[in-house]
N, C-alpha and C positions, 0 to 999 in steps of 0.2 A: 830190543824192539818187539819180539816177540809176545814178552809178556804184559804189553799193553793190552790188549783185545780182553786177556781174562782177566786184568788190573780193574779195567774200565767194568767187565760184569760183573766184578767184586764188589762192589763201590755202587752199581745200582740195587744190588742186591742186599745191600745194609740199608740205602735208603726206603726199598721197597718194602726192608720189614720192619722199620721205624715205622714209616707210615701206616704200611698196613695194616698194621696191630691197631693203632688207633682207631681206623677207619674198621676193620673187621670188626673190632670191639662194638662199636657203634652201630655198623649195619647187622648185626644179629641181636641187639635188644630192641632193635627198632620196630614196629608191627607194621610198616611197606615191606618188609622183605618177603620175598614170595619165593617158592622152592620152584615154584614153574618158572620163572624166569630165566631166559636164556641170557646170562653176562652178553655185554657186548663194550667193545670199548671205542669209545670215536676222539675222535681229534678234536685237541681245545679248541675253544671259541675265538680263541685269534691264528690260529691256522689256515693258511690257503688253501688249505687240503681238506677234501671232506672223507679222510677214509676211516672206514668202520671195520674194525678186529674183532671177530666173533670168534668165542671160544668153542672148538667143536668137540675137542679130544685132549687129553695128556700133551699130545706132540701141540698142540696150536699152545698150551701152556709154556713150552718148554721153549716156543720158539718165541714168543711174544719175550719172555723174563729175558733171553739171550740178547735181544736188538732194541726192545725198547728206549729210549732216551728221555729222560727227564718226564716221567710220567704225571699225569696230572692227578689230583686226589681221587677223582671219579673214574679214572682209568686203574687208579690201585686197589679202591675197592670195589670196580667189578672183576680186576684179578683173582681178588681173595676171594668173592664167593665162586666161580668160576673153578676153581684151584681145592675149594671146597664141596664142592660137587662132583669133582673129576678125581681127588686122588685116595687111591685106594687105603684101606686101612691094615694093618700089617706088621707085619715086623720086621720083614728081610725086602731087601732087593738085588736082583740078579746083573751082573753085569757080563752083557756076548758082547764082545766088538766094541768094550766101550757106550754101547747102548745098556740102559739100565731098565728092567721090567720088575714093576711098575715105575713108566716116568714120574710118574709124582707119588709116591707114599706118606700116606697120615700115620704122625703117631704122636699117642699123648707125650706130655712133661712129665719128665722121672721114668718113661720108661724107654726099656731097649731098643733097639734095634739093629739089624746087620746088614753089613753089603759084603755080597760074597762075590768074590771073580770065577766067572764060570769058564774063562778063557785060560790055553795053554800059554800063556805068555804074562807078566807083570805088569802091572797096570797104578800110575800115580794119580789118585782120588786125593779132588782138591776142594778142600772147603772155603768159606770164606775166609778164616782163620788159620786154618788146619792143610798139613799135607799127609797124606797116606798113602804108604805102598804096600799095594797088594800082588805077592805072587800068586802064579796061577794054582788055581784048587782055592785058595786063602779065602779066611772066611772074618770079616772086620766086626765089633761089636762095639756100639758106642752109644751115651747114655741120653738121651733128650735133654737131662739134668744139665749138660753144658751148654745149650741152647738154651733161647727166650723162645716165646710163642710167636711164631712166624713163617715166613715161608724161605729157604734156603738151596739154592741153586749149586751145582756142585759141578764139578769137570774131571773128566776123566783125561787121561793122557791132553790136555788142553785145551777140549773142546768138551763143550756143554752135553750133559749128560742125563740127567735126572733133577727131581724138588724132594726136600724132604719137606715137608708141612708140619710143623707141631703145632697141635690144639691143648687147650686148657681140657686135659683128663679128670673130669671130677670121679670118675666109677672108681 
């Protein structure tokens, strides 16, 4: 029963980045897209609810990818530029407590990157596909090349943790 919670953000998070590739794709050759604009995401048009999710930080990323439900196209492409705005670009990410710094890290296709456990304790890093454990000190190196271009939510000992972001690397 346990492993429903991260089953269910597994599962949004393949559909997230089916879509969003699409829709990224789309909203960055488009000439509306504006680097001033603040993403914001609001609730479909058949909703009773009028609430509006505005991306402020990493954490409003991390938190929206974790609870979202059945997002609508316009809600996944002001994820992706939002997501694109906010995460850093890099090669490593740090993991204290389970907490991963940078929450969201960009990195091209084909290239490296690492998550290293900076805690004294072992730590199981869960991809959508993938499980990994990492002892304390351990330092993980894995390749974009087994990714697509999208955005990928990852869990630490079972609860949400970080984005890895891959973009189309032309350099």
């Amino acid at each position: 029963m346990k492993f429903i919670a991260p089953l269910i953000i597994i599962l949004l998070a393949i559909l997230a980045v089916y879509l969003g590739k699409v829709i990224y794709d789309q909203s960055f050759s488009s000439p509306k897209s504006s680097s001033k604009m603040v993403p914001t995401v609001r609730s479909s048009p058949t909703s009773t609810s009028e609430q509006t999710y505005t991306f402020q930080d990493e954490n409003s990323l991390l938190d929206y990818i974790s609870t979202q439900k059945n997002p609508t196209p316009d809600q996944i492409r002001n994820y992706f530029q939002a997501l694109d705005r906010f995460a850093k670009v890099g090669e490593i990410v740090t993991i204290n407590n389970c907490k991963a710094s940078p929450i969201a890290l960009k990195v091209g296709l084909g290239k490296e990157f690492n998550i290293l456990n900076n805690d004294q304790v072992e730590h199981a890093i869960k991809f959508p596909k993938k499980l990994f454990t990492l002892n304390a000190g351990q330092k993980l190196t894995l390749l974009a090349d087994d990714l697509n271009i999208g955005s990928y939510a990852y869990l630490c000992d079972g609860q949400s943790s970080g984005i890895i972001f891959v973009v189309n690397d032309s350099n």
